[in-house]
C-alpha positions in Angstrom: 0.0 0.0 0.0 1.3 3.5 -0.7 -0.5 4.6 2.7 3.1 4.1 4.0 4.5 7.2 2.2 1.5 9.6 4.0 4.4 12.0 5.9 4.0 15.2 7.1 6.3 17.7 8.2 5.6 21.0 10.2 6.7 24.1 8.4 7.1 28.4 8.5 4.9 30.1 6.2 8.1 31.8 5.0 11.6 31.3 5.3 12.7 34.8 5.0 13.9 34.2 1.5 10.5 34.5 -0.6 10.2 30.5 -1.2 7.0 29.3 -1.5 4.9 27.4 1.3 5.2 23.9 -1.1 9.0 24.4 -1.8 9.8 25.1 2.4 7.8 21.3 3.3 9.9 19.9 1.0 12.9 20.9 2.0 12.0 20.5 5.9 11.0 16.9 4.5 14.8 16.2 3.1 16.1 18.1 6.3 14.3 15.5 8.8 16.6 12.9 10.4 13.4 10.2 11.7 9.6 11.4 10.9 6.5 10.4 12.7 3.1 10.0 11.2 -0.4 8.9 12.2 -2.8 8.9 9.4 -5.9 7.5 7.6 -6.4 6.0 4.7 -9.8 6.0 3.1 -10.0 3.9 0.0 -13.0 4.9 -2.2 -14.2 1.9 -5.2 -16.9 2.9 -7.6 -17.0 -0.8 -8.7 -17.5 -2.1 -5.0 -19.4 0.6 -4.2 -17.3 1.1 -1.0 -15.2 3.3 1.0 -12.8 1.6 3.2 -10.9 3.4 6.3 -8.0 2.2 7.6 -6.1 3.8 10.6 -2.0 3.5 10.6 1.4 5.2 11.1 4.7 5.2 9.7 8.0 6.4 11.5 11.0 6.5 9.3 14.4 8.1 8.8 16.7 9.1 6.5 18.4 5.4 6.5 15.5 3.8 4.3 14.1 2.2 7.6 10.9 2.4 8.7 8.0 0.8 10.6 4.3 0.8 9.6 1.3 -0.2 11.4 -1.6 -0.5 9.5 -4.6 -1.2 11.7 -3.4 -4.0 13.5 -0.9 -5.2 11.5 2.9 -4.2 11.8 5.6 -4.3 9.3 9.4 -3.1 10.1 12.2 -2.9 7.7 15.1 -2.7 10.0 17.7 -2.2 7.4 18.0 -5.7 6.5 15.1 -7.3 7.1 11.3 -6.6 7.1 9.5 -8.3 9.5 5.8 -8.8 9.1 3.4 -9.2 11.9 -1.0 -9.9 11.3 -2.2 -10.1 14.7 -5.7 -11.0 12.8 -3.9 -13.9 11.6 -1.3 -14.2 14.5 1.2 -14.7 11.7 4.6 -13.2 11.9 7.4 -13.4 8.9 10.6 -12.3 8.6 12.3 -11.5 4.7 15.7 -10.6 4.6 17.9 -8.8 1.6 20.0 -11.2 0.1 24.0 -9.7 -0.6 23.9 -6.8 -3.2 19.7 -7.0 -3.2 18.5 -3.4 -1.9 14.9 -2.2 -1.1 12.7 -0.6 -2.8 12.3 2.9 -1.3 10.2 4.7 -3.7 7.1 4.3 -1.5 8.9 6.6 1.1 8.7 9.5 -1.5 8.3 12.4 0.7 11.4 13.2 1.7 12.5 12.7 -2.4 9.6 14.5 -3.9 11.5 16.4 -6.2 14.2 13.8 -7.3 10.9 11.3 -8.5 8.5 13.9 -9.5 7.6 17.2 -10.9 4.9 19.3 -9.6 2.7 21.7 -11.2 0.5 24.3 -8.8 -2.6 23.1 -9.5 -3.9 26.2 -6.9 -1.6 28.9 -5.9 -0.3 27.6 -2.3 -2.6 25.1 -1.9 -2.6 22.6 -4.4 -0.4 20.2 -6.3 -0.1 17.8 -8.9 2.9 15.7 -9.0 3.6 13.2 -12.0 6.6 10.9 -11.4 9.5 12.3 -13.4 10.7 10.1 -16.7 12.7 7.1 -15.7 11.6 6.5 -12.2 9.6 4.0 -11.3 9.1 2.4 -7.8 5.8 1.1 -5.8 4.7 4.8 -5.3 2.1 6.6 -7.0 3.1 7.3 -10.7 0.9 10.9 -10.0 -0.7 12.2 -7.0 -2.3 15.5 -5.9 -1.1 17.5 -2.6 -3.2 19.7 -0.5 -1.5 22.2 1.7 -3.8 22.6 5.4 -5.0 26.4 5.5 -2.3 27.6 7.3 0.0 26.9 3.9 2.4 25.2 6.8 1.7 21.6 6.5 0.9 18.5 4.1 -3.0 18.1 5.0 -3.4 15.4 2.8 -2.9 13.6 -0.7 -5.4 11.6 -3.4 -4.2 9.4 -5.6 -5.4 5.9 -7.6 -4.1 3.3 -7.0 -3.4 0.0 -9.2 -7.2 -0.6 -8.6 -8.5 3.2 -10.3 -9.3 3.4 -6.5 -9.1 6.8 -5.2 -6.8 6.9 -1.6 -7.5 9.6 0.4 -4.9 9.8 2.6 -5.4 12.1 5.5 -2.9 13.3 8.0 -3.5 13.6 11.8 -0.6 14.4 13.5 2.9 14.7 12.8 6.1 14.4 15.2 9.7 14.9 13.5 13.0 14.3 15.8 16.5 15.6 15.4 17.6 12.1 16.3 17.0 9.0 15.2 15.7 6.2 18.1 17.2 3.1 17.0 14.8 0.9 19.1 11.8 2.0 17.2 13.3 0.0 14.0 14.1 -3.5 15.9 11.1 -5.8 16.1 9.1 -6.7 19.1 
């Protein structure tokens, strides 16, 4: 699921050098060492006739690892391995990168939304549309649309389709960033 890139990072209005409010998350996003982020996705199918809503969070850092939960289940990519956990199913797995094998990070985009895509300002400091630039691929979105809260500080949240033509709505509740990455929150239980 591409729920796991829904990141957030609290941001000033203005930076003192005229940059605009889109341009100042971003680069607060590359600047963050280890992000925290509680969200929801709500998945909407016109051919089910559904809307699904799914609570989660994702904590990652610059490194590549991260940890997800996604209702109750939990997956953690310590680096080297990601370890799965379904508490519905009380199933827990465990796949490891073999030598030379690296992950694929695309789905954490955030903090690399201008190295996969371009944006175009769909409304002035508000909303954005991001297609992934030519040549990248990855399991994220190949476009996606950002809306910037009201204060113009913060990612409130972002629609895309997925592989489906079902539109995610991923909203963002809260948001905590740290200047230091905790180890511990990358190990499995």
């Amino acid at each position: 699921s591409f729920v796991l890139a829904a990141v957030v990072i609290s941001t000033g209005f203005a930076d003192g050098k005229g940059k605009r409010p889109f341009d100042v998350i971003k680069a607060d996003l590359r600047s963050a060492v280890m992000t925290e982020v509680m969200f929801t996705n709500i998945v909407i199918s016109d051919f089910f006739d559904t809307e699904d809503t799914l609570v989660g969070s994702v904590v990652f850092d610059r490194d590549g690892r991260y940890a997800t939960t996604l209702g109750s289940d939990k997956f953690i990519f310590t680096g080297e391995c990601l370890w799965q956990y379904s508490a519905e199913y009380k199933q827990a797995s465990r796949n490891c990168l073999k030598p030379g094998q690296r992950v694929d990070e695309s789905f954490l985009f955030f903090p690399r939304f201008d190295e996969l895509y371009q944006s175009v300002e769909r409304v002035r400091d508000a909303e954005y549309i991001l297609r992934l630039r030519p040549g990248k691929r990855g399991a994220g979105p190949d476009s996606m649309i950002v809306y910037l809260d009201q204060t113009k500080q913060n990612i409130a949240r972002i629609e895309f389709l997925d592989i489906n033509d079902e539109i995610n709505r991923v909203e963002i509740g809260s948001l905590r960033r740290f200047d230091a990455v905790a180890d511990a929150r990358f190990k499995p239980d």
